[in-house]
PLY file of the C-alpha trace (Angstrom):
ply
format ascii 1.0
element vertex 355
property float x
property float y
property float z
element edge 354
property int vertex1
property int vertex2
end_header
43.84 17.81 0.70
41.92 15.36 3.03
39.22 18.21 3.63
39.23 19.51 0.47
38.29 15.91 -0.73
35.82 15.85 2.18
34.19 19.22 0.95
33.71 17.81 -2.74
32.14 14.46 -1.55
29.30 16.41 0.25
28.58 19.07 -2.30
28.31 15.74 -5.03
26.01 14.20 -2.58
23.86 17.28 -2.18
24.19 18.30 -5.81
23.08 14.15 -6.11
20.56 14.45 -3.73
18.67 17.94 -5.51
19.25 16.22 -8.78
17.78 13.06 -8.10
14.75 14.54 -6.00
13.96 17.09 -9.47
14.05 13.83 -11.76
11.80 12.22 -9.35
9.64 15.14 -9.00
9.21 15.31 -12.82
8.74 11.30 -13.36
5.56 11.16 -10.58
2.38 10.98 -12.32
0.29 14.08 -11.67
-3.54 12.50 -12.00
-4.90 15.22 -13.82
-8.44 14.12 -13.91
-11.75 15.29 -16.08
-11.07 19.41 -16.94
-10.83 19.97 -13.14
-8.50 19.74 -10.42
-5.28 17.55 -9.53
-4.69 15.35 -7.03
-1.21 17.10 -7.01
-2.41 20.73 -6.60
-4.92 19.75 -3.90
-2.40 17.84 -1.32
0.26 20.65 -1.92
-2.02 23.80 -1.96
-3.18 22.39 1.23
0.62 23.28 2.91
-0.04 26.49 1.40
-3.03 27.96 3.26
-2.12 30.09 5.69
-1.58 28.71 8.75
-4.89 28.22 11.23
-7.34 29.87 9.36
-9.72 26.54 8.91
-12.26 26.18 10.11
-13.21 22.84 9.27
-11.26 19.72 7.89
-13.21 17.29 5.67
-11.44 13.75 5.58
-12.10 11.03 3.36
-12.26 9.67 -0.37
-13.31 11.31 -3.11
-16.71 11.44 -2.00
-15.94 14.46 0.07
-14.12 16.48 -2.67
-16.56 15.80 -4.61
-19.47 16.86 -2.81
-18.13 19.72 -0.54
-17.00 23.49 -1.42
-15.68 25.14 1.38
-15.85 27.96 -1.08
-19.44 27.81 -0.98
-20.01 27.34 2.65
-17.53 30.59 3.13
-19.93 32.84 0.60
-23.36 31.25 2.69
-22.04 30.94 5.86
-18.78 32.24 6.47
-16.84 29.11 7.88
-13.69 28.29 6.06
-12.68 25.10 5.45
-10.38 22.62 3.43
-11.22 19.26 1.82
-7.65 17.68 2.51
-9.25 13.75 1.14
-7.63 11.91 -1.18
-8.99 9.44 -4.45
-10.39 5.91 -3.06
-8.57 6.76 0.51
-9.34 3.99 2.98
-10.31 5.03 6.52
-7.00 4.28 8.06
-5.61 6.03 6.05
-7.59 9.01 6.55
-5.96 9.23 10.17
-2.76 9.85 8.82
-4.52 12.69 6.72
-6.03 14.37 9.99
-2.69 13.91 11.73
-0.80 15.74 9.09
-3.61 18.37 8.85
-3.47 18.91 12.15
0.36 19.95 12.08
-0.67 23.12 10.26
-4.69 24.05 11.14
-6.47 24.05 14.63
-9.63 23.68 13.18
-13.25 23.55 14.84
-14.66 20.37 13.47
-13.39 17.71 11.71
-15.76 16.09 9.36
-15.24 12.23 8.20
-16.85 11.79 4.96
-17.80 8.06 5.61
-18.36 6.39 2.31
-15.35 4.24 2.91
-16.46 3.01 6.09
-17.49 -0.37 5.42
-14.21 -1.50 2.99
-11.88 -3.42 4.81
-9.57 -4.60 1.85
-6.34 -2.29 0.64
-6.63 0.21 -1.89
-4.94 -0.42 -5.34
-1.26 1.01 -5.79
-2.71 3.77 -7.96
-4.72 4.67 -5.16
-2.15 4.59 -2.59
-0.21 6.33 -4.82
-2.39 9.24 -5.45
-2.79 9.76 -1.58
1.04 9.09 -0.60
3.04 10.46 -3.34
2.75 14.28 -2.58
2.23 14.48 0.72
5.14 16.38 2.62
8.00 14.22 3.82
7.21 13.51 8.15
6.44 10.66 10.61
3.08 10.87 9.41
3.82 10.00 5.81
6.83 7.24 6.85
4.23 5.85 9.17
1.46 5.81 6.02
4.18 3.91 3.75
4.70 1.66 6.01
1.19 0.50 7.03
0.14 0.33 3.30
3.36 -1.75 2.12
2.33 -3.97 5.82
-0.73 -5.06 4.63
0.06 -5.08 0.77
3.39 -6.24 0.72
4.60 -3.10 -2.32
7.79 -2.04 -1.97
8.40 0.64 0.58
11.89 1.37 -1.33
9.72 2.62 -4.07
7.35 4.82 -1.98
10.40 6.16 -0.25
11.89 7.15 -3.57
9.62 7.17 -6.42
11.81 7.45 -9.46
12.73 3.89 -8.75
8.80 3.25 -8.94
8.06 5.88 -12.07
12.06 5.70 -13.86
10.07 4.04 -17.15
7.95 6.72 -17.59
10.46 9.09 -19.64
8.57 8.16 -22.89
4.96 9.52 -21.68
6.33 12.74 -20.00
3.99 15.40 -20.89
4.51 19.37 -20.18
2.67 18.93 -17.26
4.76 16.93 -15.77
7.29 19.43 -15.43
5.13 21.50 -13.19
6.40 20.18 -10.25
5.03 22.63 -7.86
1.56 22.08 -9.28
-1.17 25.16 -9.55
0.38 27.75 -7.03
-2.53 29.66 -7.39
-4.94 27.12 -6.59
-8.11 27.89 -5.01
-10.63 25.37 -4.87
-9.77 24.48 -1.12
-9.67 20.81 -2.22
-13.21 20.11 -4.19
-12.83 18.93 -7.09
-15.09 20.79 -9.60
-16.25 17.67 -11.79
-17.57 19.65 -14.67
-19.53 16.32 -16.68
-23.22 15.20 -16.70
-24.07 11.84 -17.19
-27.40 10.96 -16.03
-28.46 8.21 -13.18
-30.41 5.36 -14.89
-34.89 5.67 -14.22
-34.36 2.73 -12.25
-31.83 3.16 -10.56
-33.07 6.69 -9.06
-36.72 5.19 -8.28
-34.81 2.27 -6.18
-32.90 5.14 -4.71
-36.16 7.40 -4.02
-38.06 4.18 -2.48
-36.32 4.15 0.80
-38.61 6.10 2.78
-41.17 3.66 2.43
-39.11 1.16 3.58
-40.00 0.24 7.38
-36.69 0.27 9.86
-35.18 -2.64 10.56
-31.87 -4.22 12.19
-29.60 -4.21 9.87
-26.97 -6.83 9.42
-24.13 -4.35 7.85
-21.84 -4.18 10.65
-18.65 -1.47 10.53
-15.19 -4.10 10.12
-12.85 -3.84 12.89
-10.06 -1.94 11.16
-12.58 1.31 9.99
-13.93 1.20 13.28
-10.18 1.65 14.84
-9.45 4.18 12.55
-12.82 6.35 13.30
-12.55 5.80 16.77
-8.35 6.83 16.51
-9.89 10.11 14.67
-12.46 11.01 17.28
-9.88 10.53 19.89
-7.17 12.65 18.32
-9.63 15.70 17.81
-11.42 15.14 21.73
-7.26 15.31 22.71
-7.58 18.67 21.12
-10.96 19.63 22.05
-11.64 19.61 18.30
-15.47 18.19 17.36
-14.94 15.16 15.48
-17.93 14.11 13.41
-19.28 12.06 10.96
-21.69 12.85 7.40
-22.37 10.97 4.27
-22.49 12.59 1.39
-25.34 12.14 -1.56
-24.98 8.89 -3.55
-26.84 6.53 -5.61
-24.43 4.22 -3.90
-25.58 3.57 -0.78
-28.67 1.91 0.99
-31.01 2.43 3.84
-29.13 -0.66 5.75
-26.15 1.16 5.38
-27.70 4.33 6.83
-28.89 2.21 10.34
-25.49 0.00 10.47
-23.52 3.87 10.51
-26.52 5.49 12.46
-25.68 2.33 15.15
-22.17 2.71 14.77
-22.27 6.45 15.54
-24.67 6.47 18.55
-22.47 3.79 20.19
-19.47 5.53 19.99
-20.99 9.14 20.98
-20.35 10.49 17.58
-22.26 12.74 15.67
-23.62 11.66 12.16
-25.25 13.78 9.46
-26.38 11.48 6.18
-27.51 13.84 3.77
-28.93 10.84 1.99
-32.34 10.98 4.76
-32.48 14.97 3.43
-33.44 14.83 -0.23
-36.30 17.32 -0.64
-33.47 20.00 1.16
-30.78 19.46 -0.84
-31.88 19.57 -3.83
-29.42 17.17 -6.04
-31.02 15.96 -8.92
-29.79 12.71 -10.12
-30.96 12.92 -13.92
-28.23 16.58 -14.04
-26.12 16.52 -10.68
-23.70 13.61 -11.05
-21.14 12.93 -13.58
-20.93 9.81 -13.37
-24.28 7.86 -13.46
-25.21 8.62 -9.63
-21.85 7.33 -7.69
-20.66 11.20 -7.10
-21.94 14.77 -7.55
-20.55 17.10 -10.48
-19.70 20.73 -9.60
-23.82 21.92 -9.75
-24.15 18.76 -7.32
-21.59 19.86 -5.16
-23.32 23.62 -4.76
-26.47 21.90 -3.63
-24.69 19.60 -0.84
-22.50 22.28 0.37
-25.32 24.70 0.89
-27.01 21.89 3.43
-24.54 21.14 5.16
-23.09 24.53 5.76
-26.32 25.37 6.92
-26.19 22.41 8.89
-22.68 23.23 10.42
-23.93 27.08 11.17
-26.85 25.54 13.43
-24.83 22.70 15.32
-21.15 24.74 16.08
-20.07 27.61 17.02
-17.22 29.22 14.84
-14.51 32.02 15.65
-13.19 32.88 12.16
-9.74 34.94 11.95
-8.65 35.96 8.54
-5.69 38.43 7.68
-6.86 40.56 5.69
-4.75 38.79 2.78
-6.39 35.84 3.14
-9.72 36.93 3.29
-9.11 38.68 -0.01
-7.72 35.39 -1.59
-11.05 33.60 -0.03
-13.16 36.42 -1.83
-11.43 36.17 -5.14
-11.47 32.40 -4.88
-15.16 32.15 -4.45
-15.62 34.49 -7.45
-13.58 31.92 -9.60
-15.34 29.13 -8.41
-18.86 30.75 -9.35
-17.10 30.94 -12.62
-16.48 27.76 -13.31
-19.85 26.94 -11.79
-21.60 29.26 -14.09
-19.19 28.29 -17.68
-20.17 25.01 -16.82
-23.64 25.82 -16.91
-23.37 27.62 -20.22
-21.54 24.53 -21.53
-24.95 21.97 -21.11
-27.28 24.69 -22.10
-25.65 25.05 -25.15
-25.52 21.01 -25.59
-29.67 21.07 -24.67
0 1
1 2
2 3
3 4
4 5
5 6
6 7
7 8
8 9
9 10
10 11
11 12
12 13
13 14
14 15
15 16
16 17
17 18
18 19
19 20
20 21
21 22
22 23
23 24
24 25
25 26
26 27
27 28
28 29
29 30
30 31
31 32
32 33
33 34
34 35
35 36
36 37
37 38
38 39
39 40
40 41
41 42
42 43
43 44
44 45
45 46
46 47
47 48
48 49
49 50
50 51
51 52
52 53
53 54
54 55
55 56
56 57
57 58
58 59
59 60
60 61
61 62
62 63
63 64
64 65
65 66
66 67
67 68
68 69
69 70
70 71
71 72
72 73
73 74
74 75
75 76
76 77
77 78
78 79
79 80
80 81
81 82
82 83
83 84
84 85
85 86
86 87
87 88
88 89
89 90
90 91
91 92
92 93
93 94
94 95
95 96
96 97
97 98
98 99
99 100
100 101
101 102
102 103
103 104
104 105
105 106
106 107
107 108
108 109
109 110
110 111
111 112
112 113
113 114
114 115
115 116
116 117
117 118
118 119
119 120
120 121
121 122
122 123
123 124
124 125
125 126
126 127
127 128
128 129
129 130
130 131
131 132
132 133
133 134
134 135
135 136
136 137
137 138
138 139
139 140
140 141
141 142
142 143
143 144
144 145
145 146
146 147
147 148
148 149
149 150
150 151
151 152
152 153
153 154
154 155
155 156
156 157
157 158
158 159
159 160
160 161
161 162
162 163
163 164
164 165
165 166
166 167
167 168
168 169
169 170
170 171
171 172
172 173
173 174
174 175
175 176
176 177
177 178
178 179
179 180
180 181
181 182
182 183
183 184
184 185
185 186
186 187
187 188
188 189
189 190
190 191
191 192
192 193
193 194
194 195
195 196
196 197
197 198
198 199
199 200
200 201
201 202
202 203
203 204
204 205
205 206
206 207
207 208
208 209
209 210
210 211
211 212
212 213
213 214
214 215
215 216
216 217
217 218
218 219
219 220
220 221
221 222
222 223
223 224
224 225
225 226
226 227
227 228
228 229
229 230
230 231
231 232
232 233
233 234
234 235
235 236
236 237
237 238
238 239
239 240
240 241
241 242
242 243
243 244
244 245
245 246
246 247
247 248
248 249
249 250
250 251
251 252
252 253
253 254
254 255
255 256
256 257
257 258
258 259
259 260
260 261
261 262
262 263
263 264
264 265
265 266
266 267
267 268
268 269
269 270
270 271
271 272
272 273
273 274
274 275
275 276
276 277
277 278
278 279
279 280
280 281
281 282
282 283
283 284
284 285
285 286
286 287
287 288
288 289
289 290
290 291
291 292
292 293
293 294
294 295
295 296
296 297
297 298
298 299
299 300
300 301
301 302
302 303
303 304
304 305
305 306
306 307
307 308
308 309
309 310
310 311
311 312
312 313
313 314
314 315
315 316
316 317
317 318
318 319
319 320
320 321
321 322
322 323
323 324
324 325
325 326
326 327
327 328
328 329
329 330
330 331
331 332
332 333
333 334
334 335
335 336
336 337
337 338
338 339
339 340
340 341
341 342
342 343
343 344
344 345
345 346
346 347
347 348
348 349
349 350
350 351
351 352
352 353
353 354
């Protein structure tokens, strides 16, 4: 009777334990965001690429998914790559990100997107939310709950099990929500394919286009202590792995020629490699009055096209790559590419229709 009773108390726990994990699954938010992508589908597609076929790993905030297609840079150049950043992801926190990704991909480079690089304060919950909630359970992700609820003081009870966190969202559940195993077919390698227009104010674009008539100078920007551990953590794990760690800023109204010089000093001190495709206008092409969706902070999907074509072209002349590809996956990286030019291309027939 004694193990009988035994047997029944562990199959209620693990029927408990399946149970509560489902509810949980289905009561996390699932950020879908503008017609495009979810944060969701991109941190879980990214466990299912296959295994050490990347290339490169872009870290960072959404500046990075934003403005990179590996898809594109595959078609051009053929390096593959994944954008495995997550939505207003603080620098420290991208180290947990290039730990995880490192558990599944030996890649070539790692690239630090490093628009975040001067922001010293926490992220919001939301934030922290977006980047911890899907994420695969492992030190990495234990060690990430902890240091956010450290320096925010949030409940690590309620990042360890989110239905205590999201239990009072029963009356908002949508369909979606019950797609717990987000798009399984997923194939945007992490960009997020912002498929809007809205146009960078006349001023704002001529203060923008005005830096290179401004003379150099020392600038009194200076990277905070807690970014600068975090970059310099990054570059060390990837030299441990004789993985080339470097460091590019992608196109934004949002930014400044101080800022260029502080990251420019920042990089040559520390031996690292910096690309700021802000210095490279004329050759990439964006155009601020159609390429962002959101008045000049980030590029849409026909911004995107134009930054990834630069700086694959820039990653074809500084590295050398060895790409492997089952045959499988080089189909899936075909057929992706051909849906990504598609919703390039819809998009495109969308604002010449509005015109």
């Amino acid at each position: 009777m004694g193990k009988k009773n035994v047997l029944k108390g562990i199959c209620f726990v693990v029927v408990f334990v399946i149970l509560f994990g489902i509810f949980s699954a289905v009561f996390m938010p699932k950020w879908s965001f503008a017609r495009s992508d979810e944060t969701q589908t991109r941190i879980q597609a990214f466990y299912r690429q296959e295994k050490n076929s990347h290339d490169v790993i872009y870290v960072g905030a959404s500046f990075a998914y934003c403005a990179i297609s590996p898809l594109n840079i595959w078609e051009e150049q053929g390096i593959t790559g994944y954008v495995f950043a997550g939505t207003g992801q603080k620098v420290w926190l991208s180290t947990y990100y290039l730990k995880e990704a490192l558990k599944y991909q030996t890649p070539r480079v790692v690239v630090f997107e490093a628009g975040a690089i001067f922001d010293e304060e926490e992220a919001t919950e939301g934030n922290n939310r977006k980047n911890i909630d899907y994420m695969r359970w492992s030190p990495e992700k234990l060690r990430a709950i902890k240091t956010i609820c450290d320096n925010t003081g949030e409940s690590k009870k309620e990042y360890l099990i989110p239905f205590l966190r999201y239990h009072s969202r029963w009356r908002e559940l949508e369909q979606k929500d019950f797609h717990i195993q987000g798009d399984t077919s997923y194939h945007m390698m992490g960009t997020l394919a912002w498929r809007a227009t809205r146009p960078a104010s006349e001023k704002k674009i001529k203060k923008y286009e005005a830096w290179k008539e401004q003379t150099a100078k020392t600038s009194e920007l200076e990277v905070g202590e807690r970014c600068r551990d975090a970059v310099l953590e990054m570059k060390r794990i990837c030299e441990e792995r004789g993985i080339e760690f470097m460091m590019m800023r992608a196109p934004t109204l949002e930014w400044s020629m101080e800022a260029v010089q502080a990251v420019q000093k920042f990089a040559d001190e520390n031996g690292i490699p910096y690309l700021d495709m802000n210095l490279y206008r004329e050759e990439t092409g964006v155009d601020w009055t159609t390429d962002t969706p959101d008045k000049g902070e980030h590029l849409n999907v026909l911004g995107c096209k134009k930054a990834s074509s630069f700086f694959g072209a820039y990653l074809k002349d500084h590295y050398k790559f060895d790409t492997k590809l089952s045959d499988k996956n080089r189909r899936f990286w075909d057929e992706s590419a051909k849906e990504y030019h598609a919703v390039i291309e819809a998009y495109r027939s969308e604002e010449q229709k509005k015109q």
